[in-house]
C-alpha positions as semicolon CSV with decimal commas, in nm:
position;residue;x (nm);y (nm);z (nm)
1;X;0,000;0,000;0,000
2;X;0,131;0,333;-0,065
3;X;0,175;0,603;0,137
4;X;-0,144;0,869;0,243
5;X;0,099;1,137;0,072
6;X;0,181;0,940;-0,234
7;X;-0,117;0,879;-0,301
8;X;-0,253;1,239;-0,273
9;X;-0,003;1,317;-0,457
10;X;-0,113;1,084;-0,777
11;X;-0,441;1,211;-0,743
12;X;-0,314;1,581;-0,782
13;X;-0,100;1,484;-1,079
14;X;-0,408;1,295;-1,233
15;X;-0,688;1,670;-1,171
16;X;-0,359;1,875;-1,318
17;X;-0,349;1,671;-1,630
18;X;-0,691;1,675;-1,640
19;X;-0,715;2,062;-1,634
20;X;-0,511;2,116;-1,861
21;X;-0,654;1,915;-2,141
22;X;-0,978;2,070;-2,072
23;X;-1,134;2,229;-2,327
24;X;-1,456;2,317;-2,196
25;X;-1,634;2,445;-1,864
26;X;-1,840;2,084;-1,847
27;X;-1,441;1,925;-1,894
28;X;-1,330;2,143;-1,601
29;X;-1,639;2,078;-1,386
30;X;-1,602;1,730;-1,426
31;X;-1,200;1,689;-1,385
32;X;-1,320;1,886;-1,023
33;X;-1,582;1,636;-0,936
34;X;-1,380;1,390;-1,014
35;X;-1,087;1,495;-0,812
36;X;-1,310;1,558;-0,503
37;X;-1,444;1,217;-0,545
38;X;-1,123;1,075;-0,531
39;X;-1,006;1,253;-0,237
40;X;-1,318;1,180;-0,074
41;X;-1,247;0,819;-0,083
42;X;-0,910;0,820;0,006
43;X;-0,955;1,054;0,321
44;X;-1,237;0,818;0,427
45;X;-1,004;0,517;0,359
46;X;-0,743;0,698;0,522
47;X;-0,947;0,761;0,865
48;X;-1,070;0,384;0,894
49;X;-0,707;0,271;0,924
50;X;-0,617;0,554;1,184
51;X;-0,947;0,431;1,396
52;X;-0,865;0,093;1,340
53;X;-0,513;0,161;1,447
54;X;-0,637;0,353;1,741
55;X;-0,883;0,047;1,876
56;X;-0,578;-0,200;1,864
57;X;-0,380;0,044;2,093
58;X;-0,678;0,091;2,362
59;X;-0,701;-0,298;2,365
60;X;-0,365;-0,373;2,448
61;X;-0,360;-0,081;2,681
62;X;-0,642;-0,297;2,881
């Protein structure tokens, strides 16, 4: 699995690419939802391991 960064990081590179083949608004407005969908999934993705992390420490702190 790749890093939280790294993997913000693609997702940037992927929107800037996207923005600047736009050729339209609708291309633009969709590279955006896009994007936001992405980073949407990966912060959610992102929290679940840090809670999961976090319940495995308070059970071994019991």
């Amino acid at each position: 699995m790749a890093s939280y960064t790294a993997e913000v990081n693609a997702i940037h590179k992927k929107f800037q690419a996207a923005v600047k083949r736009a050729k339209s608004k609708q291309s633009l407005n969709k590279a955006y939802s896009v994007h936001k969908k992405a980073h949407e999934r990966l912060l959610k993705k992102h929290l679940r391991e840090e809670t999961a992390m976090i319940n495995k420490a308070k059970k071994n702190l019991e």
